[in-house]
C-alpha positions as CSV (number, residue, x, y, z in Angstrom):
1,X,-11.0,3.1,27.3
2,X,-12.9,2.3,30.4
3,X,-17.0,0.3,30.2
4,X,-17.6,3.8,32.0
5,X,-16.2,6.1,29.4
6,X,-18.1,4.3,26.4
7,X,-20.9,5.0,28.8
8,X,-20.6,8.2,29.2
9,X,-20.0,8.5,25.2
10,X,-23.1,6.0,24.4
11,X,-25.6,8.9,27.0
12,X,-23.9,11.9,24.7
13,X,-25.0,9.8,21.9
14,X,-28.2,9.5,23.1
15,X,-29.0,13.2,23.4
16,X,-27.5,14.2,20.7
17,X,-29.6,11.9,18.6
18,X,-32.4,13.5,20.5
19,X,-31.2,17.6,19.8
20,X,-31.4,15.8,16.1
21,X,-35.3,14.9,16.6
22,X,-36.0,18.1,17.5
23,X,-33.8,20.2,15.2
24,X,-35.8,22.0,12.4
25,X,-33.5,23.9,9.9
26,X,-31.9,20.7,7.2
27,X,-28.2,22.5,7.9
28,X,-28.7,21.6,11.5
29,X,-29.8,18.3,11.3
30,X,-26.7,17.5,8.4
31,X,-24.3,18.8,11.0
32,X,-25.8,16.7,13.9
33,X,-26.5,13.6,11.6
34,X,-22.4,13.8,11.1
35,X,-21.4,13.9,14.6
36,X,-23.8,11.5,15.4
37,X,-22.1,8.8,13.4
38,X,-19.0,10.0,14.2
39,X,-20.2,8.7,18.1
40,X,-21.6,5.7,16.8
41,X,-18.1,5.0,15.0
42,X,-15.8,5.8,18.0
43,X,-18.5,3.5,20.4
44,X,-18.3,0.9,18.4
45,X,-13.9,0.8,17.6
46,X,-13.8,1.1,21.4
47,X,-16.1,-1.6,22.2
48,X,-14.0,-3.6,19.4
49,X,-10.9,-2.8,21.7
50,X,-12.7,-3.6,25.0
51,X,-13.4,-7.0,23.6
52,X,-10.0,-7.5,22.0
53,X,-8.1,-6.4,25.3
54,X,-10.8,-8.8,26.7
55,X,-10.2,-11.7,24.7
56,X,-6.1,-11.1,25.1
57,X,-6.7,-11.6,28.6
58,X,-8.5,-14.8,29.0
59,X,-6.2,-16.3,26.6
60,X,-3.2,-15.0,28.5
61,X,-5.3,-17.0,31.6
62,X,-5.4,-20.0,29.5
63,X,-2.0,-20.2,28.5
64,X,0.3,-19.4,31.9
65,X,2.9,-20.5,29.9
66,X,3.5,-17.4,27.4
67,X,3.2,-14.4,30.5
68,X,6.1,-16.1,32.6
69,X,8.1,-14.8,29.2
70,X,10.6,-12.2,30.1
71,X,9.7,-8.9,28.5
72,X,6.7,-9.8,27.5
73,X,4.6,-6.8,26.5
74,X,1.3,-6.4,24.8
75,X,1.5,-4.3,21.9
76,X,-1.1,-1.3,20.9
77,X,-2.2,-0.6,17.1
78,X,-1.8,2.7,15.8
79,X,-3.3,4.1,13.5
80,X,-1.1,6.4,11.0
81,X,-2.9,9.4,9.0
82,X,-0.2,12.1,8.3
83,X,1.9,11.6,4.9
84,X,3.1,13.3,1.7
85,X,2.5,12.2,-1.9
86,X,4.6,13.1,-5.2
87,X,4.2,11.4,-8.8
88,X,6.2,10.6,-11.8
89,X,5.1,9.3,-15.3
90,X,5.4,6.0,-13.8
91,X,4.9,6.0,-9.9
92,X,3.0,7.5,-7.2
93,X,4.8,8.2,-4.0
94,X,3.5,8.1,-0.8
95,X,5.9,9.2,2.0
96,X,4.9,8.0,5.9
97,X,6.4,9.1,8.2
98,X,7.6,7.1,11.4
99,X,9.9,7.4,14.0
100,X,12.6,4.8,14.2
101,X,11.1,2.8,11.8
102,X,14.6,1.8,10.5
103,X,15.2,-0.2,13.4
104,X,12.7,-3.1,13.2
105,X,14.4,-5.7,10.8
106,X,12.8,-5.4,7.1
107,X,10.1,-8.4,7.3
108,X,8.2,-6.2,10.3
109,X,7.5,-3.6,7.5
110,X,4.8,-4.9,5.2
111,X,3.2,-3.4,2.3
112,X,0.2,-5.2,0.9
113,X,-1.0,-3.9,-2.5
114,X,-4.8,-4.0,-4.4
115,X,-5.3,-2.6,-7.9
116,X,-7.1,0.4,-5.9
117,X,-5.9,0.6,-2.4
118,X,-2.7,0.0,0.0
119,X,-2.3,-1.0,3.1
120,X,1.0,-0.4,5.1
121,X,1.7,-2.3,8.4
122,X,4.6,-1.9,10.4
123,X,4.9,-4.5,13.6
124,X,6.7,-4.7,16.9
125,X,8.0,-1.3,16.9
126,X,8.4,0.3,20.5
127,X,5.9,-2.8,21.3
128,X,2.8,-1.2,18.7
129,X,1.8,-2.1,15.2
130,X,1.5,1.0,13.2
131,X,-1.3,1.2,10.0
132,X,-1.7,3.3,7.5
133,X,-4.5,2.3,4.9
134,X,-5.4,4.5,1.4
135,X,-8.5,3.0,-0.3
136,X,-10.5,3.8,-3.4
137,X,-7.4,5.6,-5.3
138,X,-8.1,8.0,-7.9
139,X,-6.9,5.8,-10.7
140,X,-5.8,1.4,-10.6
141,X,-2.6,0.7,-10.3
142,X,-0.3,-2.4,-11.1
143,X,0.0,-4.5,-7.7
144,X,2.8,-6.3,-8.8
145,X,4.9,-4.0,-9.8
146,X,4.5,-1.3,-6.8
147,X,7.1,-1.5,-4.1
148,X,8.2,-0.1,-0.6
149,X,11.6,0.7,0.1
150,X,12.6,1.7,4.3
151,X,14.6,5.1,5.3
152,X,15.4,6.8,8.2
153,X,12.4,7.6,10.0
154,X,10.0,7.3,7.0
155,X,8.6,4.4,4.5
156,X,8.4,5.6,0.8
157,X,5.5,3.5,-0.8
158,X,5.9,3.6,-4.7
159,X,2.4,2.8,-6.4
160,X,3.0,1.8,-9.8
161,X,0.7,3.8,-12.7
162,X,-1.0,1.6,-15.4
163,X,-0.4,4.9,-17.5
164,X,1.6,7.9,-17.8
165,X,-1.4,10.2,-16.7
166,X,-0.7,13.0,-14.0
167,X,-2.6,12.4,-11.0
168,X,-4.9,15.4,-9.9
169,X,-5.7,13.7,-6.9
170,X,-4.6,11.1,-4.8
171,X,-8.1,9.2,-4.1
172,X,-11.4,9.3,-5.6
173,X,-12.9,11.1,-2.0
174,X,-10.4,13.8,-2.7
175,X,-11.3,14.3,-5.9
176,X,-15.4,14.3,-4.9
177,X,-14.6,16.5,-2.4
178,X,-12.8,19.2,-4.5
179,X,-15.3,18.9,-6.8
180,X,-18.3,19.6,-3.9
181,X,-16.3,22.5,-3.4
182,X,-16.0,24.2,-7.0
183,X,-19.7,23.9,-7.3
184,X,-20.3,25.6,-4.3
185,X,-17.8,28.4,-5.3
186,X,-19.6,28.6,-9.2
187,X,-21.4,31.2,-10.0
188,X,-24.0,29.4,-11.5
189,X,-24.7,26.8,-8.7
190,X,-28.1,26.0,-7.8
191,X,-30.0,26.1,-4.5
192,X,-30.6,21.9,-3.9
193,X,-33.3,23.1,-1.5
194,X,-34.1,26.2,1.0
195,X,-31.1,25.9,2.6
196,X,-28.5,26.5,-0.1
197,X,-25.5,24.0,1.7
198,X,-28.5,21.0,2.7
199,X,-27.1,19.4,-0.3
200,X,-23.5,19.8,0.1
201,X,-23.7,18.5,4.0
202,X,-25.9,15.4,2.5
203,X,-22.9,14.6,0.1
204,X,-20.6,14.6,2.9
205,X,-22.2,12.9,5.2
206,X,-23.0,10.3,3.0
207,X,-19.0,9.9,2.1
208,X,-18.6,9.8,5.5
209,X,-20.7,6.9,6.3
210,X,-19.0,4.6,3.7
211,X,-15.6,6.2,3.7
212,X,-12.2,4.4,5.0
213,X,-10.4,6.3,8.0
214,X,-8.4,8.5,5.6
215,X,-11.5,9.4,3.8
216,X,-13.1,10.7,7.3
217,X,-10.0,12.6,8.0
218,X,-10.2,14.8,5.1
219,X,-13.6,15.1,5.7
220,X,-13.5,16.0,9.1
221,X,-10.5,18.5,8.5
222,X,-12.6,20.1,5.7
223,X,-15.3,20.4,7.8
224,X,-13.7,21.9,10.7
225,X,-12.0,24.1,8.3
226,X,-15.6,25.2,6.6
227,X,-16.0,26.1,10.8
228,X,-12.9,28.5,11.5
229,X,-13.8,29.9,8.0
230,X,-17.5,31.0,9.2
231,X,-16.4,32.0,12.6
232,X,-13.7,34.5,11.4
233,X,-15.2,38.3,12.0
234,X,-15.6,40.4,8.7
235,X,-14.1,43.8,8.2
236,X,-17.0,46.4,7.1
């Protein structure tokens, strides 16, 4: 992205922040608070890239050497968010898929384990280096004893359990978020203030803030969901 682009992003930013000062109803404020940070997010990763693309560049001056290679290409990060899970007494797996994946030799395909997180890196494919993270899992799992294993088109990721327990959810921001949404659904749910969703938008929002990029996805798909949902005409 251009120094003009994150300009004209950093101006949006900028008025929305002002339609925020000047908003009155809580709902409206939540929904701009959201996007706003969402802005401030995208800015700043494109900044980031600016000044790595920057940085590549004057070290590419410095060292004359490494551009007269032939083939020589810089290579892009991308960032992987679609995948499939299953489980069994003993393992949770996570399916990702990627095209030609197969092809780079079995070292480019790293998996790197935490007792509550993953994070898969696959480098030098079609000249980018594809990520796919998953943090705050629902349950811990044993590091040691989880695995990845290469197929055609797809990396299987196999998270060892600690225990036998069936998995309801994936990650702890699923599970918060299915929750949010059963007590909004109940009955017997409570107004958290004059605007019946204020709390519900606060919640989110504040998962947002801290979340990791897969946490903001399902955020921002549920949101946009919540969106078609109240947009849809009614039959009388």
């Amino acid at each position: 992205m251009s120094r003009e682009a994150i300009e004209n992003l950093t101006l949006d930013l900028e008025e929305m922040r002002k339609l925020a000062g000047s908003a009155q109803r809580s709902r409206v404020q939540q929904m701009l608070a959201i996007d706003i940070r969402k802005l401030e997010t995208d800015i700043q990763r494109q900044r980031d890239l600016l000044a790595a693309q920057a940085a590549s560049s004057e070290q590419t001056v410095a060292r004359p050497v490494q551009t007269s290679v032939p083939g020589d290409v810089r290579r892009y990060q991308v960032e992987l968010k679609e995948y499939a899970w299953d489980q069994s007494d003993k393992f949770i797996k996570i399916f990702v898929t990627v095209n030609g994946v197969q092809q780079v030799p079995e070292d480019n395909v790293n998996v790197e384990f935490t007792e509550n997180s993953f994070q898969l890196v696959i480098s030098d494919l079609n000249n980018k280096d594809y990520i796919f993270v998953v943090n705050n899992l629902l349950n811990s799992i044993d590091a040691e004893k989880s695995y990845r294993r290469v197929k055609s088109d797809m990396v299987a990721i196999y998270l060892a359990k600690q225990g036998p327990a069936k998995w309801a959810h994936l990650t702890l921001t699923a599970k918060r978020l299915q929750d949010l949404k059963d007590e909004r659904m109940s009955d017997g749910k409570k107004a958290t203030s004059d605007d019946p969703s204020a709390g519900l938008m606060n919640i989110m929002q504040q998962l947002y803030e801290s979340g990791d990029p897969e946490t903001k996805r399902m955020i921002n798909k549920a949101w946009h969901e919540s969106q078609s949902k109240q947009k849809m005409p009614t039959l009388e």
